[in-house]
N, C-alpha and C positions, 0 to 999 in steps of 0.2 A: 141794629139796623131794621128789623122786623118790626119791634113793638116800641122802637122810642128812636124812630131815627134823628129828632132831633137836638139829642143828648152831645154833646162834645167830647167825643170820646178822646184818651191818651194811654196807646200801651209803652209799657215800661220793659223791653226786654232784649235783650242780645249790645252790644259792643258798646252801641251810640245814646244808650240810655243815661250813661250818669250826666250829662251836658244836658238832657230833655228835665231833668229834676226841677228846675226853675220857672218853667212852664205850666206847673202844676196849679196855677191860680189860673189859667184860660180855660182850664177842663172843665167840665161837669161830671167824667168818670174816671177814675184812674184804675188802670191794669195789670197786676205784674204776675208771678209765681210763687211759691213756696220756695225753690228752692234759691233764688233770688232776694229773696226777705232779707233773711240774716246777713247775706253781703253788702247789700244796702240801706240797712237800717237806719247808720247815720243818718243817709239824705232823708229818709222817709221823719226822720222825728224832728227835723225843722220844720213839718208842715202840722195842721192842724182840719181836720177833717168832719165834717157832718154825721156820716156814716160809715162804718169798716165793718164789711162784709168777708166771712171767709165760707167759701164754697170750698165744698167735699169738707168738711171742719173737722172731720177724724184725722187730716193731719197732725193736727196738735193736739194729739191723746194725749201722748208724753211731756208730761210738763216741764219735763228739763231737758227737753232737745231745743236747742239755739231758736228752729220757728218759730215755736210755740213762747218762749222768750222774748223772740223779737215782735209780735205779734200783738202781744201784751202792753208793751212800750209803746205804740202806735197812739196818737193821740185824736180821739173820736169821741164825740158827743153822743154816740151811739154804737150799739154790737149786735152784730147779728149772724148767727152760726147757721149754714145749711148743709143737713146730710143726709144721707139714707141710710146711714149706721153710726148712730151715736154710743150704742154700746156693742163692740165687737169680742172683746175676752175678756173686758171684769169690769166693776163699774167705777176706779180708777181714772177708767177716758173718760166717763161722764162727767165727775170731778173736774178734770183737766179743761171740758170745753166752759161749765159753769165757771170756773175760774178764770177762764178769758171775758166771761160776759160779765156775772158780775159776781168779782169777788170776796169772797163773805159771805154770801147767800150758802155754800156748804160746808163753812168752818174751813179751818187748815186742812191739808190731807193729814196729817196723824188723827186730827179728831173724827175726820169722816171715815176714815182705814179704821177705827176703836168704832165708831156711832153706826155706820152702816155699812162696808163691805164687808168686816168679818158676820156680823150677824146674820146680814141675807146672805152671804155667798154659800159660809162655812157652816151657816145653822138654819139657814130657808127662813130666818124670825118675819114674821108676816107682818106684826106691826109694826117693823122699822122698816120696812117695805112702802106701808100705807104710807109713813111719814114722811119718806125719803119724796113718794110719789108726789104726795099732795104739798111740799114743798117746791117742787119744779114745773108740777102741771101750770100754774101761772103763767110759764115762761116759756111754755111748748106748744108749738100747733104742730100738729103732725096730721100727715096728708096721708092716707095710703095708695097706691098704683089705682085699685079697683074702683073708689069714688073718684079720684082726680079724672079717671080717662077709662069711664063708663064704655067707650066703643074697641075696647082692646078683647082681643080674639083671646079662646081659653088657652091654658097652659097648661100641660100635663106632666107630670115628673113621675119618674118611674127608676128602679133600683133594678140593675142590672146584674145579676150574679155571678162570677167567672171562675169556674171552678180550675185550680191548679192541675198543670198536667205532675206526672210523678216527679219526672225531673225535677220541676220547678219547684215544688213542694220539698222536695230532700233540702235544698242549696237552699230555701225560704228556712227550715230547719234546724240548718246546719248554721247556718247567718243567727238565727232565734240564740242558740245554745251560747255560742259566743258573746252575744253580744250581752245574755240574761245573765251570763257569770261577768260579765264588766261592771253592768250596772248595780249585780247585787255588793259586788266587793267595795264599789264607790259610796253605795247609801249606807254600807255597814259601816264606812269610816265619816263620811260627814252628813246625813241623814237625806232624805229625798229631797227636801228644799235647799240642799247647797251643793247638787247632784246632777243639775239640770242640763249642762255643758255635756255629760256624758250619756243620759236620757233621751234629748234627743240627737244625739249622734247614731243613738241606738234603733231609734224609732227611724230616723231616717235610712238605716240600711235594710231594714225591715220593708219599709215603705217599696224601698229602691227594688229589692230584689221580688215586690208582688207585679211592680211597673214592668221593667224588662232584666234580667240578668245580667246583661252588659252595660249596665249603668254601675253594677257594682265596683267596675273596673276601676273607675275614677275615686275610687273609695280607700278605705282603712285597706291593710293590707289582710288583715286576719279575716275581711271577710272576702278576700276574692280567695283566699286557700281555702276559704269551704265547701269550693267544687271548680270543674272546670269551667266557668260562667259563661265562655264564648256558645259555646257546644248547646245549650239549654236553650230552649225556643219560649217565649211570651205567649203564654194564656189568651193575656189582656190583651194583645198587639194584636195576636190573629182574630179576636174577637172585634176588635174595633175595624180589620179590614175586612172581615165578613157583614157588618152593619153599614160600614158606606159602600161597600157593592150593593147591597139591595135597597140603599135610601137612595142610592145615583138611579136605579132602576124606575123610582118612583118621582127620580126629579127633584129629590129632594136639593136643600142649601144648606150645609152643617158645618157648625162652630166647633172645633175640639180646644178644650180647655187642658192645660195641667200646667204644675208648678216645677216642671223640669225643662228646663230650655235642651236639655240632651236625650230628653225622652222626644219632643217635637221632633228632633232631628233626626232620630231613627224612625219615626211616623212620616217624617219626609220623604225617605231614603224609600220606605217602602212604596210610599204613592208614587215616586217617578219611575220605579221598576213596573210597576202595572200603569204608568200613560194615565194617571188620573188628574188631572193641573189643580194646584192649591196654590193658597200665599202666605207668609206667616208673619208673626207680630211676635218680637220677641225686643227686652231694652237692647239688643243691639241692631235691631232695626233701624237703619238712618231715616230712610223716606214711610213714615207712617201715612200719610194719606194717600201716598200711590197702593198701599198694600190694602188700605181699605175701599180706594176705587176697581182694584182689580175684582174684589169679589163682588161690590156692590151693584158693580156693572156687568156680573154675571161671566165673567170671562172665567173665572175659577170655582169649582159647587165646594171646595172643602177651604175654609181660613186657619189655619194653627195658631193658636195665639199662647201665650205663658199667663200665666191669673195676674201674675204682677203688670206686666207690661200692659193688659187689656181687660184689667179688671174694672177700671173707669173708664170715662168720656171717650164712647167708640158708639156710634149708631149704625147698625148693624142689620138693618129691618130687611133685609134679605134673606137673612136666614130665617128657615122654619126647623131648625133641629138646634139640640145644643148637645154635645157630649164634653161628660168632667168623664176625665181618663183617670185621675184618679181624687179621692178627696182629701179636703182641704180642714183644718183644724175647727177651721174660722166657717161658721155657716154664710155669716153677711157675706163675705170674701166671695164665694159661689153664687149666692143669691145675685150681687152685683154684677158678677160675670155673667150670667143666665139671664143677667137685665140689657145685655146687648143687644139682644135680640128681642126681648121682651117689653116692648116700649113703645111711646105713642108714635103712632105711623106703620107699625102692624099691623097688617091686616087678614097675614096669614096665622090657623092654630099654629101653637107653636108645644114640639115635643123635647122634655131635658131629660137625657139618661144619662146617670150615674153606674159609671163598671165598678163593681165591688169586687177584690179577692176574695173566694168565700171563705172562712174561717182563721182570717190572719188581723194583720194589725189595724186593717183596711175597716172592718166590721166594730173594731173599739171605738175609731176615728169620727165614725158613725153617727155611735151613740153618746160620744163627748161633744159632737155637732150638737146633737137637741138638746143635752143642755143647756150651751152656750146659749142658744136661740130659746128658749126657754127664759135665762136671764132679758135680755134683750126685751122679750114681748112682756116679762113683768114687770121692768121698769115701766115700759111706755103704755103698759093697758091696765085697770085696775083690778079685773078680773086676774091676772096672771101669778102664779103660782110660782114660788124661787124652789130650786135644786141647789145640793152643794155641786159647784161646779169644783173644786180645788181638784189637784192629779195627787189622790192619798194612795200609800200603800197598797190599798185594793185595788185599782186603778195600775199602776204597775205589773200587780200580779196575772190582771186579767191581759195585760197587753202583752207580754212576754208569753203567756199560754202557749202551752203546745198547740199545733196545728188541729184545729178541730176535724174529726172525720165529716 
């Protein structure tokens, strides 16, 4: 509507779409969903198309999920992938979206799993790097934020440290103990790569018990015996309600980010007992754009949002603050989220704090982010330098670590 109103636009989605399928020669654009693709696929492959465009294209990282399948099968004289994270945990996805565009260009995946992921992942090889790069660099234009939209106000990111009260720190401990004799008896019987189901089981109650204690509850049961979890107060909680008393003091407008929709909930519970008005985004949110005109029109200073539900297509330029409650595997996954707020039509600086538990699994989570992000900038820059990113034995051992003082 803005830059090409003249286009004939046709969205494809909700009850009365399969009847509009025949229509598709009066358009000049066609619109549907990802997760609509696969159900329609049929209708979509008696057409015959100019261009197939897929926006956010890290959907079809997996290349045997049914999208990325159906996606494939689409029939276009032309491809075109746009993302702001083409590599988010191995380069696998990369694989995956070249193979939508044009396939062959990176051999089968067994030969690019043997030619280039195990080399640069597993062994940082510099030259398979170069070749991998100057193999795709043909096919990529990549934009960054700071040249595309020159007038975007600075960004500040800052690490938050939250040091455990005692309590919390025993039941973090005690959760550790447990869950480090699960994992070790699972890897001794089928090795860390066929251990992963009980790995992160383990990381997540780990995770769980730096967020709040009472998240434990909904968990294994061997880790809600490892203390009385109701009884124990959150570090983290009362640190993030001492940060928006004094950013509300200053007027601030702040995003809280995490990947517990029951962690929000207890962040709720707390603002409506102290009178602070918020709104939150979580997938069971029906009305998504009422919950982002509440905030955007200043009626609420705090939005809660889950990283799944709002980690894409949310503009957000209200906010000048962004808090991750806590962090996320996936650097891009954060980055994106941070980009709600951070984006063309800001005009306010804009501050991202990350709350870390100090010396728990929060701090490994860390520095397995810079890797990843690390892989990421060396694909896409030539300067960049590969890490093994794999989760080896040492990696375990540091994550399961005793409580550092």
């Amino acid at each position: 509507m803005r830059f090409a109103p003249e286009l004939r636009v046709l969205v494809l989605q909700g009850k009365q779409r399969l009847e509009q399928f025949e229509q598709i020669g009066q358009f000049d654009l066609v619109l549907t969903t990802y997760a609509l693709l696969p159900r329609d696929e049929e209708h979509w492959r008696r057409h015959a198309f100019h261009l197939l465009i897929l926006d956010e294209a890290h959907y079809i990282k997996n290349p045997r999920s049914k999208v990325a399948q159906s996606a494939a099968l689409l029939n276009a004289r032309h491809r075109l992938c746009l993302t702001g994270t083409p590599v988010e945990n191995h380069l696998g996805e990369l694989w995956a979206q070249f193979h939508f565009l044009l396939p062959g260009l990176l051999g089968d995946e067994k030969a690019f799993n043997r030619d280039f992921r195990q080399p640069i992942e597993k062994h940082g090889d510099a030259a398979r790097r170069a070749l991998l790069g100057r193999r795709i660099k043909p096919f990529l234009l990549r934009r960054t934020k700071d040249k595309v939209a020159k007038e975007l106000p600075p960004k500040t990111e800052m690490l938050r440290s939250v040091t455990l009260s005692a309590a919390q720190r025993d039941l973090y401990e005690n959760v550790r103990l447990v869950m480090d004799k699960k994992v070790r008896e699972e890897v001794a019987k089928k090795g860390v790569a066929r251990s992963h189901i009980v790995i992160l089981e383990a990381l997540l109650k780990l995770r769980q018990a730096c967020c709040d204690p009472r998240l434990l509850k909904t968990g294994a049961p061997e880790a809600e015996e490892a203390a009385e979890v109701a009884e124990v107060p959150s570090a983290k909680l009362l640190e993030l309600l001492e940060m928006v008393d004094e950013l509300r003091q200053e007027d601030r407008r702040i995003l809280v980010f995490s990947q517990f929709t029951s962690m929000l909930a207890l962040i709720a519970a707390e603002l409506r007992q102290r009178d602070i008005g918020y709104t939150m985004l979580t997938g069971a949110t029906l009305d998504r754009a009422e919950a982002v005109r509440r905030f955007q029109d200043g009626e609420v200073p705090v939005f809660l949002i889950s990283l799944k539900a709002g980690g894409v297509g949310l503009n957000l330029t209200a906010a000048d603050t962004v808090i991750h409650y806590d962090p996320w595997w996936n650097p891009a996954a954060e980055s994106q989220a941070t980009d709600r707020a951070w984006r063309i039509g800001q005009d306010k600086p804009v501050f991202v704090y990350k709350l870390i538990a100090k010396g728990t699994v929060e701090e490994s989570i860390q520095l397995l982010q810079q890797k990843k992000a690390d892989l990421a900038q060396a694909m896409l820059s030539p300067e960049g330098e590969t890490q093994n990113i794999g989760l080896t034995q040492d990696d375990l051992q540091a994550i399961f670590a005793p409580l550092a003082e």
